[in-house]
C-alpha positions as CSV (number, residue, x, y, z in Angstrom):
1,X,-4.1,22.3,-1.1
2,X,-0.9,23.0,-2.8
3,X,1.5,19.8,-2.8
4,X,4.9,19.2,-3.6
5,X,6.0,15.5,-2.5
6,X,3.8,13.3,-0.3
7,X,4.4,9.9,1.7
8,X,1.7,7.1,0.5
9,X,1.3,4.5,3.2
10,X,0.8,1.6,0.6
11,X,0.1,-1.9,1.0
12,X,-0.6,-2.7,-3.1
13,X,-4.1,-3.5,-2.8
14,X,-6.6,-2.3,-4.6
15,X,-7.7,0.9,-2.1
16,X,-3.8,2.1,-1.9
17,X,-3.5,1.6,-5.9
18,X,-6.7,3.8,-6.3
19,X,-5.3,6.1,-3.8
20,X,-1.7,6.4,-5.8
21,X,-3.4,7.2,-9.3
22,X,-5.9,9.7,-7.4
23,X,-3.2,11.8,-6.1
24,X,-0.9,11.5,-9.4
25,X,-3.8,13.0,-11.6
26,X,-5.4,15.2,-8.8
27,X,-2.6,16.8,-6.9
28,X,0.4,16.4,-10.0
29,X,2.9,15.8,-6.8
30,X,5.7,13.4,-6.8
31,X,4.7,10.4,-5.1
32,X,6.7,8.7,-2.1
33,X,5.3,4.8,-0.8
34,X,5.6,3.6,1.9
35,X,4.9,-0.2,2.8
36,X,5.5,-1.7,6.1
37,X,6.4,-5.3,6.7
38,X,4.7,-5.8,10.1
39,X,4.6,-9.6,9.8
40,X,0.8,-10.1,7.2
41,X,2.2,-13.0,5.9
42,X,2.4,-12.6,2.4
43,X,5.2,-11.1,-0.4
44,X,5.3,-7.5,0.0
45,X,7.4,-7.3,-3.7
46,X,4.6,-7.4,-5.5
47,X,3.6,-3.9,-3.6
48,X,7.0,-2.8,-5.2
49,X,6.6,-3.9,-8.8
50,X,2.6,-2.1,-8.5
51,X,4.0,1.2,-7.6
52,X,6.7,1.3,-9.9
53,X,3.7,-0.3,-12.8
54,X,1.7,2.7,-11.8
55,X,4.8,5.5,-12.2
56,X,6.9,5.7,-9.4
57,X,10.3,6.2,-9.4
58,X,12.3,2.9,-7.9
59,X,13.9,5.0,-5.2
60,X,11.0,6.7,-3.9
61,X,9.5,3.1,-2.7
62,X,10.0,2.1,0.6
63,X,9.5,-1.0,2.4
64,X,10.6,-1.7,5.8
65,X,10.9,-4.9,8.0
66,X,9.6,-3.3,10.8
67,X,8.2,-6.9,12.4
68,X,10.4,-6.7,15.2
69,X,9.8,-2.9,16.0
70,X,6.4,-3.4,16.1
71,X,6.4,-6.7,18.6
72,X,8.7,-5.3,20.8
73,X,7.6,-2.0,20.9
74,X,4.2,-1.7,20.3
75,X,2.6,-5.3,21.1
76,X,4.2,-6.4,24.3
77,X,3.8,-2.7,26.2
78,X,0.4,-3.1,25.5
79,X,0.2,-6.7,26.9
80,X,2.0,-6.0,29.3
81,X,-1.4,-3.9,30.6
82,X,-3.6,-7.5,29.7
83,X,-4.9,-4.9,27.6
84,X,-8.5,-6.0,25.9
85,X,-11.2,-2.8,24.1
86,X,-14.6,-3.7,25.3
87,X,-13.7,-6.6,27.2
88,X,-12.5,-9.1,24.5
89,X,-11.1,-7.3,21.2
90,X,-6.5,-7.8,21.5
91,X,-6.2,-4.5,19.1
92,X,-4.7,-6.3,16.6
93,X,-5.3,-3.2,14.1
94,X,-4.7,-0.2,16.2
95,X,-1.7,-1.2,17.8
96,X,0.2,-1.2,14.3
97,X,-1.6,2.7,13.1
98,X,0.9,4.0,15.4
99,X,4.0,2.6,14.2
100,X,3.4,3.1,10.4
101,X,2.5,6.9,11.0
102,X,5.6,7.0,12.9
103,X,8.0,5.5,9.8
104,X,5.8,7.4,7.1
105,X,7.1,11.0,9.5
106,X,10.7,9.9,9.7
107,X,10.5,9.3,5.6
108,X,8.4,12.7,5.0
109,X,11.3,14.2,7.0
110,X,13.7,12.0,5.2
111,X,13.2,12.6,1.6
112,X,11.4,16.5,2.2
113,X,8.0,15.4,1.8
114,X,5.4,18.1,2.8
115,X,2.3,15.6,2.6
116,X,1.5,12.4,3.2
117,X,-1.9,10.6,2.8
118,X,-3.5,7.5,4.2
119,X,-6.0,4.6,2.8
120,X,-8.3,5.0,5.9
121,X,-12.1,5.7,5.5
122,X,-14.0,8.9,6.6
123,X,-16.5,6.2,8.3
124,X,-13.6,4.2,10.3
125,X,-11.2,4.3,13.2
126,X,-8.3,4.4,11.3
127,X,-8.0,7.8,9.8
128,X,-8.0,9.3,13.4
129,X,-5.3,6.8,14.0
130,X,-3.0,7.9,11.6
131,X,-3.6,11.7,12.0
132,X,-3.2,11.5,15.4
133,X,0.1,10.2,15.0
134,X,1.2,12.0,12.0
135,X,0.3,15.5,13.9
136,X,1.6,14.2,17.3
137,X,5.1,13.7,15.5
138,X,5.3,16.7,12.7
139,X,2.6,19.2,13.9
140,X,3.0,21.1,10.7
141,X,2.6,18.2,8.1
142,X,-0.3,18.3,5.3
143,X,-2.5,15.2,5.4
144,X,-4.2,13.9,2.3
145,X,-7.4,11.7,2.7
146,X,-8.7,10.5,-0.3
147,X,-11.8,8.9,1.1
148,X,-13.0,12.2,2.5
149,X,-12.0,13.9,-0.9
150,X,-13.4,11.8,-3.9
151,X,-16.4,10.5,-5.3
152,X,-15.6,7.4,-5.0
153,X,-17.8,6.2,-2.4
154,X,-18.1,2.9,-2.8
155,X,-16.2,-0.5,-3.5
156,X,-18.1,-1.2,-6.8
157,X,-16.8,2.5,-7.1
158,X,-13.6,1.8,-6.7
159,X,-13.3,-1.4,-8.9
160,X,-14.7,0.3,-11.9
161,X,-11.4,3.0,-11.6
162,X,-9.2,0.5,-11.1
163,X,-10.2,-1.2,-14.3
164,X,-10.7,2.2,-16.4
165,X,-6.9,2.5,-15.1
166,X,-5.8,-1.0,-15.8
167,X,-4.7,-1.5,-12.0
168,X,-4.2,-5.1,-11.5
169,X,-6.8,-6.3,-8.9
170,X,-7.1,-9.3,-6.6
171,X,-9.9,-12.0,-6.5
172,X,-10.9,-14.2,-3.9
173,X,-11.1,-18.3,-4.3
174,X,-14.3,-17.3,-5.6
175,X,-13.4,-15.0,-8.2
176,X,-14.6,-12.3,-6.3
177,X,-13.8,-8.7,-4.5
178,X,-11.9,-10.2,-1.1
179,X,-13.1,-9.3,2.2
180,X,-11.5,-5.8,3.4
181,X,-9.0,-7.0,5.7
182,X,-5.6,-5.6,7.9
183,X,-2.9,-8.4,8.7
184,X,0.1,-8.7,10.5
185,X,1.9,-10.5,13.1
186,X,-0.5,-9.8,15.7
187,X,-3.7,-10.9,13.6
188,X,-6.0,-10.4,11.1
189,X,-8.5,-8.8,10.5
190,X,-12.2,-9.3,8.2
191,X,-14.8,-6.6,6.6
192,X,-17.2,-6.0,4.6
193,X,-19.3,-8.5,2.4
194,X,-21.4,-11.0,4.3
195,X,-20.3,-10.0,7.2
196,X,-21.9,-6.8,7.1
197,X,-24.9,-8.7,8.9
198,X,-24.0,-9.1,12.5
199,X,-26.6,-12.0,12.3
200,X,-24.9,-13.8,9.4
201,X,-22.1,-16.7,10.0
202,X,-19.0,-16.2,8.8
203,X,-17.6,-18.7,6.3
204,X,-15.1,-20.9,7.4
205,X,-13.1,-20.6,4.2
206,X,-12.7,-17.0,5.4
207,X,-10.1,-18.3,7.8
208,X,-6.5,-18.4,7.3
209,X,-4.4,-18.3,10.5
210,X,-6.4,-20.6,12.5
211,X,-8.2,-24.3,12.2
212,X,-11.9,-24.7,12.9
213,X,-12.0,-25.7,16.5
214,X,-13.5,-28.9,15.5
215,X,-11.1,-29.9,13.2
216,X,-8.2,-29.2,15.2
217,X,-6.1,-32.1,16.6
218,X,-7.7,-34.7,18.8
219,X,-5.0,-34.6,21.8
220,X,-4.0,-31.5,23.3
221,X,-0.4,-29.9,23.0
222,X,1.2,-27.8,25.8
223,X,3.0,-24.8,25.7
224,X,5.7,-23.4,28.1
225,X,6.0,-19.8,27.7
226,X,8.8,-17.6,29.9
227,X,8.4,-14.1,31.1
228,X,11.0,-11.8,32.0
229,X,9.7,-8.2,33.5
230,X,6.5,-8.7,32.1
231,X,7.5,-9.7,28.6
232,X,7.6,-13.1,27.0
233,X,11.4,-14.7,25.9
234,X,11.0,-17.6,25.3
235,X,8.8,-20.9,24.2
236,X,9.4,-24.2,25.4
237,X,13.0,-23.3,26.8
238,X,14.1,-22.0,23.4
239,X,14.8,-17.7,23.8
240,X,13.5,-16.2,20.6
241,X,13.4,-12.6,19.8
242,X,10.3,-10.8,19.5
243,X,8.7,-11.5,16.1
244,X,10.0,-15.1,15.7
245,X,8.4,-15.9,19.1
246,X,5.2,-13.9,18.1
247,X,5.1,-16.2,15.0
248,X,6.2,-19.7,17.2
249,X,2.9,-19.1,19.2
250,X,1.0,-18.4,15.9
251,X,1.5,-21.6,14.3
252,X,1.0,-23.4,17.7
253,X,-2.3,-21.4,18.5
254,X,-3.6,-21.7,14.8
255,X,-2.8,-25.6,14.7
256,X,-5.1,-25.7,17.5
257,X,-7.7,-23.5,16.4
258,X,-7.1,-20.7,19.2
259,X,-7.5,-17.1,18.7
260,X,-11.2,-16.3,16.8
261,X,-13.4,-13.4,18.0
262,X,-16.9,-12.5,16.1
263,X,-17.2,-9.0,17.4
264,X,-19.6,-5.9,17.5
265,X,-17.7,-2.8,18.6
266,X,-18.2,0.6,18.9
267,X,-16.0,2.9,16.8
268,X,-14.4,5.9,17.8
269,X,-16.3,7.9,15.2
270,X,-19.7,6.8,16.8
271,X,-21.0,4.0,15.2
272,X,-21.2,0.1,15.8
273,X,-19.1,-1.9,13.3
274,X,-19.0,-6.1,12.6
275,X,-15.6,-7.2,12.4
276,X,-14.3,-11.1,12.5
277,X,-10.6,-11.1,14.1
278,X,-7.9,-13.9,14.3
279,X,-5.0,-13.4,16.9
280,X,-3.6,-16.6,18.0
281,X,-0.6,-16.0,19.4
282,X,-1.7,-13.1,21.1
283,X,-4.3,-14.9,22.7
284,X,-2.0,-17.4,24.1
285,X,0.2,-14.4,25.5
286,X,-2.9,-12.5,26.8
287,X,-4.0,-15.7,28.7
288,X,-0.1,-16.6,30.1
289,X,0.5,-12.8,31.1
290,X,-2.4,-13.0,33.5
291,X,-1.3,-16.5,35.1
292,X,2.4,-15.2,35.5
293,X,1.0,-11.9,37.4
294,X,-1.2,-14.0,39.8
295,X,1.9,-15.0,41.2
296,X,3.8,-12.1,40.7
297,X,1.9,-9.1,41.2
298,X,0.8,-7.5,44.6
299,X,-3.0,-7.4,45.2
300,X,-3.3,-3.3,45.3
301,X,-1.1,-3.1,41.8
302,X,-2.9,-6.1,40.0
303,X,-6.4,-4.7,40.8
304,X,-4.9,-1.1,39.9
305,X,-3.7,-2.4,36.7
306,X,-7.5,-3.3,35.9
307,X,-8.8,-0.7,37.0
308,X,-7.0,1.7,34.3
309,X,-7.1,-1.2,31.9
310,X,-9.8,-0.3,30.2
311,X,-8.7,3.2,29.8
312,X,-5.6,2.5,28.6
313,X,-7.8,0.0,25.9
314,X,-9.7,3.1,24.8
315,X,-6.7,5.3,24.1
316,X,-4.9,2.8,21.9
317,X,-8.3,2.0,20.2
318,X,-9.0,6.1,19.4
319,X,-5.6,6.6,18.4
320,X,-3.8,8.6,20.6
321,X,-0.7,6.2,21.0
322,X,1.6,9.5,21.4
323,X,-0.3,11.4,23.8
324,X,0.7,12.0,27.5
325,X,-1.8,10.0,29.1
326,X,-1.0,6.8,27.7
327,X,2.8,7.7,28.0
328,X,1.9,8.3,31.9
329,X,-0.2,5.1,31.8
330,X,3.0,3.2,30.6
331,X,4.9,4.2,33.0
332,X,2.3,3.2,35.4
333,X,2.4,-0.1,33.7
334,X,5.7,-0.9,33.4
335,X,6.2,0.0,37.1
336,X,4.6,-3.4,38.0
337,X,6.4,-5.3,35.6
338,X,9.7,-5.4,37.2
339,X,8.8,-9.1,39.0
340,X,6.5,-10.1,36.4
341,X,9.3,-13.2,35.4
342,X,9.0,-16.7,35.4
343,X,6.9,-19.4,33.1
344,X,3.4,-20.5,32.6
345,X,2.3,-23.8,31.1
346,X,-0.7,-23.9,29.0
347,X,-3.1,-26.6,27.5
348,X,-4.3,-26.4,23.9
349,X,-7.2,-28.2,23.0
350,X,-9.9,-27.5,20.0
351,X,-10.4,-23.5,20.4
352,X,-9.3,-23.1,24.2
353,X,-6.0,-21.8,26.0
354,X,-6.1,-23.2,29.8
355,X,-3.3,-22.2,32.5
356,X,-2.3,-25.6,33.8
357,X,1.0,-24.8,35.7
358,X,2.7,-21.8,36.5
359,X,6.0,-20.7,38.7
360,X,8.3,-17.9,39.4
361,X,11.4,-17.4,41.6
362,X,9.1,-14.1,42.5
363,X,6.0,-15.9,43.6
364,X,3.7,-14.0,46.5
365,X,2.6,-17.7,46.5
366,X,3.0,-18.9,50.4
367,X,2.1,-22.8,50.4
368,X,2.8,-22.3,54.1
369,X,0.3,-19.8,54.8
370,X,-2.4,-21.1,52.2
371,X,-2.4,-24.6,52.9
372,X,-5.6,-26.3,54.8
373,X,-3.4,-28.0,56.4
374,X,-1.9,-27.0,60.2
375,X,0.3,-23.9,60.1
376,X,2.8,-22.0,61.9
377,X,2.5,-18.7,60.5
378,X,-1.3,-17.5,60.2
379,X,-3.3,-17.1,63.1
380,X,-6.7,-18.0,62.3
381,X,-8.1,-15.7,65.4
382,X,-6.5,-12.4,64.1
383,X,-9.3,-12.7,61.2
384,X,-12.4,-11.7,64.0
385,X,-11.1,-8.3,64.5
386,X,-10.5,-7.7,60.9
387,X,-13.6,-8.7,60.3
388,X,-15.4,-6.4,62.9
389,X,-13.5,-3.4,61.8
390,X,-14.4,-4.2,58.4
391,X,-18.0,-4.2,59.4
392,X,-18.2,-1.1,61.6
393,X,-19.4,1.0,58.7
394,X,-22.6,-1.6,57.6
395,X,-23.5,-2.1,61.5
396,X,-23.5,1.5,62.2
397,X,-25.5,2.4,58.8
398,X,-28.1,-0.9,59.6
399,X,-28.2,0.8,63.5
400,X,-29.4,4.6,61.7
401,X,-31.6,2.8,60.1
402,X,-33.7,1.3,62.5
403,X,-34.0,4.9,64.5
């Protein structure tokens, strides 16, 4: 494949530094990178002062505060759909592929790239992520994968080209390779190493966003959060925009030690994978978002919502962010949201996020009609006949039966 100029998406670790030398000495292309600042949590210069180490030019190195794109734009649609893949993982990875192969097309259109290339294994979800997108938004771009390219299939692979190269890489407190992780505002993600064995603990120096539940604090703190058509505004009275409220419930839910998930999923590509996840302010959200819609939401449309839920989860998971269906989904969604406003008080205490209080000035809440106490509005009597009707189908099948 013939290329001229290609978009990197780069973080500066040690698989995108690879990946930059790789396509400098295999495809002799001029070499465009591209690092997003969705929120990780650490300096993103030193991604800067590596690409420009390993050859390229200071204006063809991007990096982009994209933090409160990505919670406004990509997070809280999908929360608004209490969206959760396989019943507990808050797509703390996939929800980002979509917005980086969005910026990496508008640069490739930007500086007249013809290529760009990702960091994403032949064996993961991610490369489908990316290509997806990349396709979905420039149906004529090239895409360069290195991992289904090279021979270097492995991490000890990798580490002995990065030294032949001299590219500078990271240790862990031990010294050692880190675990293959994804971070941003949303979580943060862990790979490889021990963890390999889905029967093996994972260590709790591992950890960096939350507390271990048992060392967390002794007395429980509460948190207000307010909801305005289905998205969050503010916490504890104060407004805050997207990322900076993202990041408020982060430090509350990590001080707690809120937001860990040991998980076996299945990958889009076919296989089960071990992964160790910490989202703590996105757990907090995922459990207020419910609360406020069980006083918001219409019986038919909340059980609707669930029932495409899962759907929805899979689409974001596989990577297809820009297609149709989830577009129509959305819209689905974000129909429902239009009375999803008011605030819901949680209780944090050593691991666990518990609605204690919630209200709305759009509550389907009637004290007066729920109450065990003597009514005015709800005649008890009128539930016979709804009940008979609602039984006419099992009678008549348990009468057939006994013919």
């Amino acid at each position: 494949m013939s290329v001229k100029k290609v978009v990197l998406a780069y973080s500066g670790g040690l698989d995108t530094s690879v990946i930059l030398k790789y396509l400098q000495e295999t495809y002799k292309c001029e070499i465009v990178t591209f690092t997003a600042d969705l929120g990780q949590g650490e300096e993103l210069e030193p991604a800067r002062k590596k690409a420009e180490l390993l050859g390229v030019k200071p204006e063809n190195i991007y990096i982009d505060d994209l933090r409160d794109e990505f919670v406004r734009d990509f997070v809280f649609p999908m929360f608004r759909a209490n969206t959760l893949y396989e019943g507990v993982y808050l797509l703390g990875t996939s929800i980002a592929r979509p917005l980086i192969a969005k910026r990496q097309i508008e640069i490739a259109k930007a500086v007249g790239a013809d290529a760009v290339a990702h960091g994403a294994t032949g064996k993961g979800n991610d490369q489908v992520r990316f290509e997806l997108g990349y396709y979905a938004l420039k149906p004529d771009i090239k895409v360069i994968a290195p991992w289904r390219e090279w021979t270097l299939n492995s991490r000890t692979a990798l580490l002995e080209f990065a030294e032949k190269h001299q590219i500078p890489i990271a240790k862990d407190k031990r010294g050692e390779a880190p675990y293959s992780t994804d971070a941003n505002l949303l979580h943060i993600s862990y790979e490889g190493k021990a963890l390999e064995n889905p029967w093996e603990e994972p260590d709790e120096d591992m950890y960096t966003r939350t507390v271990a539940p048992e060392k967390a604090p002794d007395t429980p703190t509460y948190v207000e959060i307010e909801f305005e058509g289905g998205d969050p505004v503010a916490v504890d009275g104060q407004k805050l925009g997207p990322a900076a409220l993202l990041t408020r419930l982060n430090e509350l839910a990590g001080a707690n030690g809120i937001g860990r998930l040991d998980l076996v999923e299945n990958r889009y590509v076919g296989m089960k994978s071990r992964g160790v996840y910490e989202t703590p302010g996105g757990t907090l959200l995922s459990v207020a978002h419910r609360a406020i819609e069980s006083l918001t939401l219409d019986r038919g449309a909340m059980h609707l919502k669930d029932e495409v839920m899962p759907r929805y989860a899979e689409l974001i998971y596989n990577g297809f962010w820009f297609s149709p269906e989830r577009e129509a989904l959305q819209a689905l969604i974000d129909q429902t949201q239009k009375r999803v406003t008011g605030v819901v008080r949680l209780k944090l205490y050593k691991g666990s996020a518990r609605v204690v209080g919630r209200q709305s000035p759009n509550s389907l809440y009637r004290l007066d009609y729920v109450t065990f106490e003597a009514d005015s509005v709800y005649n008890q009597k009128d539930a016979e006949g709804f009940i008979k009707l609602n039984a006419l189908r099992l009678r008549l099948g348990a009468m057939a039966g006994k013919q």
